[in-house]
N, C-alpha and C positions, 0 to 999 in steps of 0.2 A: 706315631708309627711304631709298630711292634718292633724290636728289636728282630736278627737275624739269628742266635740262638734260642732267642724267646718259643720264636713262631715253629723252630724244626723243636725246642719241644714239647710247642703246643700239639704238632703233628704223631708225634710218637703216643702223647695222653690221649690222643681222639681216638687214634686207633687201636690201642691198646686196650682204650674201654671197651670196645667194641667186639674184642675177642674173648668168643666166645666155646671155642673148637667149634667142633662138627656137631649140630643141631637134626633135627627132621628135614632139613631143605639140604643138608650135606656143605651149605656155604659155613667157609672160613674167613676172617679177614687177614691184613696181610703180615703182619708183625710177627716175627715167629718166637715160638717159648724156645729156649736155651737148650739143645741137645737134642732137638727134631730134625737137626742135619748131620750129617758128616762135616767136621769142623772147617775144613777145605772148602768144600761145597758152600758153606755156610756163608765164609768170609769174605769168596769169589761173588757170590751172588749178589751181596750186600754193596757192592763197589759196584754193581751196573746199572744200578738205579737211582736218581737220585735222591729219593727215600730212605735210602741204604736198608729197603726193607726185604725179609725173605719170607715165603709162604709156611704156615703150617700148614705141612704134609698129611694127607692120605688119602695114598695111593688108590686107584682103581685097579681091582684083580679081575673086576669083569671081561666079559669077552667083547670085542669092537663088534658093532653093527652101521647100517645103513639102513633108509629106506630106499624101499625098489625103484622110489622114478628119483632117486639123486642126480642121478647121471643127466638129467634132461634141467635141473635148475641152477641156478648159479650159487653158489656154495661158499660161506664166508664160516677158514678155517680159521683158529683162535689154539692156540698153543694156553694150555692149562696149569700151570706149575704147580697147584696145588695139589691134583689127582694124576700128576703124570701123565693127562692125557691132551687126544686132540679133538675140540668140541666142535661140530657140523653144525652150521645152522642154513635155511634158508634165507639167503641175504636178502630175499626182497620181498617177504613176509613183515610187514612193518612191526606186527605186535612181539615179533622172534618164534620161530618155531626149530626145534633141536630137531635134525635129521640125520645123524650117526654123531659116534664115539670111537675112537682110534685108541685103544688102551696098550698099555703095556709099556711106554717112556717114562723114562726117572725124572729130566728136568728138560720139556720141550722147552725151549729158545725160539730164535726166529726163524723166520718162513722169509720162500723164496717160491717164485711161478717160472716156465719154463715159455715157449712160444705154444705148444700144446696144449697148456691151461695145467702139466701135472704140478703138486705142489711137494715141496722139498721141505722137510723137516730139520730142524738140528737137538741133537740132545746133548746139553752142555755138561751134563754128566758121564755120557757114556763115551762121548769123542763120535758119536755116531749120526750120522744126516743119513735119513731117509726118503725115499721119493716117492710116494702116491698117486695115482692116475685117478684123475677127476671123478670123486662116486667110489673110489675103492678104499677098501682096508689093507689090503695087505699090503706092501711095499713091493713096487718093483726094480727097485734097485735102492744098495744099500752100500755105505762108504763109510769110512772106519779113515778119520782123522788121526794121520800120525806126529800130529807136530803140536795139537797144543787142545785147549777146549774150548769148542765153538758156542757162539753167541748170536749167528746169524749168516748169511748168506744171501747171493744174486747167482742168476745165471745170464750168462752171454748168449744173445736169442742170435747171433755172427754162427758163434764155433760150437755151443752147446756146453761152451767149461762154464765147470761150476765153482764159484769165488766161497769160499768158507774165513767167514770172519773168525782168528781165535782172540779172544779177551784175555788168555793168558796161555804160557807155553807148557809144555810137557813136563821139560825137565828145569825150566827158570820160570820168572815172572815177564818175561815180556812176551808180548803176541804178535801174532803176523796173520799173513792171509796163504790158504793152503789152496791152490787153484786146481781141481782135479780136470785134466783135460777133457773134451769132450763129452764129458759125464761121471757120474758118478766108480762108473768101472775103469776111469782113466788112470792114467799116471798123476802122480801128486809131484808140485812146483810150491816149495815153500818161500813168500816174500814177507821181509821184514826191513826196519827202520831204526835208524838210532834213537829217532825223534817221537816214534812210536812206540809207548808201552803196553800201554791198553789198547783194544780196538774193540767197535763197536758194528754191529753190523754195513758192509754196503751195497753199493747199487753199480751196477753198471750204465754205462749210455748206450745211444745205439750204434756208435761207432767202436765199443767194446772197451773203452776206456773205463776204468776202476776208478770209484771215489768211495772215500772211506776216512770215519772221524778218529780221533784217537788220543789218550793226554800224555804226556810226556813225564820225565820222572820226577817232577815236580808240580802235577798234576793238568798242568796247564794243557787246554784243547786244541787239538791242532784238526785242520781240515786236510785231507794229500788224496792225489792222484795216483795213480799206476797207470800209467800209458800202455795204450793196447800194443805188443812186442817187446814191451820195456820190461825190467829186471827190476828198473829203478822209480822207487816213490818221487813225487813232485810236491812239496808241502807249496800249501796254497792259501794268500791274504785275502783278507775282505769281510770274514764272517767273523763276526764273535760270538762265540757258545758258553753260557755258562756252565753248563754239563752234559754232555755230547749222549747223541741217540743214534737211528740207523741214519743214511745216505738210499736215496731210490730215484728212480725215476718216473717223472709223474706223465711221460707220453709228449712234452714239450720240456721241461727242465729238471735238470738235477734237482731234488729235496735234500735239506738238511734238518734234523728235526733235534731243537733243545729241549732236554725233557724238565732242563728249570729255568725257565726264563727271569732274566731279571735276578735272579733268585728269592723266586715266589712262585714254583712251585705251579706253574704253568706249563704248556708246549707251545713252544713257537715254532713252524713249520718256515723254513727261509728257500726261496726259489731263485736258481744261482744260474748264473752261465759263467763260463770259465774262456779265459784268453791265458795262453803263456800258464803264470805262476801264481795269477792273479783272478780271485771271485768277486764278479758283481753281484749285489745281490737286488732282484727284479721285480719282486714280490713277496708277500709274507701272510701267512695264516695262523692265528692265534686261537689256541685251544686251548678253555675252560671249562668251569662242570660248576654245580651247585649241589653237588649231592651233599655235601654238608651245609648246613644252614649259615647264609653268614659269609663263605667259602665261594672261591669261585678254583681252587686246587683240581690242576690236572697234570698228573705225569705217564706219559705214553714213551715208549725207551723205542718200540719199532713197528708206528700206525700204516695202515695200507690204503695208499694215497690212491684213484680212482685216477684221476686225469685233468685236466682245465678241459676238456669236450664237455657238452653241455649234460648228456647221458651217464657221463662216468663223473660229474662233481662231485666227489664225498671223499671222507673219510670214513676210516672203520679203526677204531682208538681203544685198548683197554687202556683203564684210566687204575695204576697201580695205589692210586691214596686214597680209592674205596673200595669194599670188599663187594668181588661179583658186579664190577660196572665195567660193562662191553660197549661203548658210543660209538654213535656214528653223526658223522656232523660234514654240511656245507663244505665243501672246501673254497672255495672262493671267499667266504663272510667268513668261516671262523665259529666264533663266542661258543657258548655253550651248545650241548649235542640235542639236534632235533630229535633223538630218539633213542631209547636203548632196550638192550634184552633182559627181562624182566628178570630180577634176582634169582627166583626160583628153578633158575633153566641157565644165567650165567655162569661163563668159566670165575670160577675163584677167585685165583691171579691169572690176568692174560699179561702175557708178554706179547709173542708174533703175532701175527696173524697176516690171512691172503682170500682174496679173492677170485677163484677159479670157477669160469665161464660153462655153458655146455659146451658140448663137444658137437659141431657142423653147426 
């Protein structure tokens, strides 16, 4: 059995072979050379993964497009960290087909859907979450996080607030959740935890209750609640995470997704229901990849869980420990991804990503 240092630096030598910059196809892999970030940026980003990997950058200056019938097919958005951007694809084109480009973010993070189908953006560089309408480019509402930099987001499909995860604060290291009421143009409610230093993106339920991962100052992972009218987090037993990812809801249960399982470098997706203070956990979805020979390495920090309905089974997973792999896989079975979008047309690095429906 490979040693636990061994294997993360076997991980670091694979990929680092592999980087290449920017070729004819524009793919980078994910390991970045030394002084491609802002040092802050650099060192924040490295701590949300469990790769501790960060993209080499560059940017797209291009202008965002669309195609004309976007608005009529279902559209699987994919946050780009590499080009800054947000990449459109047709989600039910098996072969993948890219159907706009959303330019102009420094470091898209995760995604959030509203009851609409609009999809919410976060830029973990700029403190900025944006909100798009299914098919569009331009944002139609825009919020400007004043309490720390976001990593992810849910919306309450109840009241329309929008939950903003920050992985770390403004003016210290610890993070909280910025709840802008209503929407994007609301008021900001900042919650935080002792027990909470990091935070990783989460989910709401449908009763409007907040769950959300997070490790404490001794890195250790913690699961907690925020009760719909409460002030106050509920740290919660039951699950163990080796290194915590977003919180969602998959249409029957809470998700919890570890983005290293075991520690190897896996995602284990844990299907939770909650009593009191206490998580059962009901079911479990393990996600793997082969894209390395030998390998069965998958880390997904915030996959867009579909549903247990028999229609919406899937996931939709960037897989961060290969360069330019967008999966999409079973949610029920798991293993490795029936299918993905061919290097040539994947995002780079994906972090978020969502899925938004037509509209009628």
């Amino acid at each position: 059995m490979i040693s636990e240092s061994a294997r993360r630096a076997l991980v670091i030598a694979v990929a680092g072979g592999l980087l290449t910059g920017c070729g004819s196809s524009g793919q980078t892999a994910t390991i970045a050379v030394p002084g491609t970030l802002e040092p802050a940026l650099h060192a924040r980003i490295a701590m949300t993964n469990a790769l501790g990997a960060v993209p080499v950058r560059h940017l797209n200056r291009g202008r965002s497009w669309m195609r004309p019938d976007a608005g009529k097919q279902w559209l699987l958005y994919v946050s780009d960290a590499s080009t800054g951007t947000i990449q459109i694809y047709n989600y039910r084109v098996k072969t993948g087909k890219l159907y706009g480009q959303i330019t102009g973010l420094s470091f898209p993070y995760g995604q959030c859907l509203d009851r609409q189908g609009n999809v919410y953006v976060v830029d973990n560089d700029t403190a900025k979450i944006y909100e798009y309408a299914h098919g569009g480019t331009k944002p139609i509402a825009t919020g400007k996080d004043n309490f720390g930099y976001p990593i992810g987001c849910s919306v309450d499909r109840k009241t329309g607030n929008v939950a903003v995860a920050n992985f770390n604060g403004v003016s210290s290291g610890t993070g909280g959740v910025d709840v802008f009421a209503g929407g994007l143009n609301g008021s900001q409610s900042y919650y935080t935890d002792a027990s909470l230093y990091h935070l990783w993106p989460g989910g709401y339920d449908p009763n409007g209750n907040l769950f959300i991962q997070g490790t404490d100052y001794s890195g250790s992972t913690k699961l907690a609640e925020l009760p719909a009218g409460s002030n106050q987090f509920t740290l919660l037993s039951g699950v163990t995470i080796a290194f915590p990812g977003a919180v969602s809801w998959d249409g029957s249960y809470i998700t919890v997704t570890d983005q290293d399982y075991q520690y190897y470098y896996t995602t284990m997706i844990y299907r939770v229901t909650v009593s009191g203070s206490a998580a059962t956990v009901v079911g479990t979805t393990h996600l793997t990849d082969d894209c390395y020979p030998g390998t069965n390495w998958m880390v997904a920090v915030q996959p867009f869980i579909g549903g247990t309905t028999r229609k919406r089974n899937a996931v939709a997973a960037g897989n961060l420990n290969c360069p330019s792999r967008q999966d999409f896989f079973n949610y029920s079975n798991g293993g490795n991804p029936k299918r993905t979008i061919p290097a040539a047309i994947a995002p780079g690095d994906p972090y978020g990503q969502s899925v938004s429906p037509p509209k009628g």
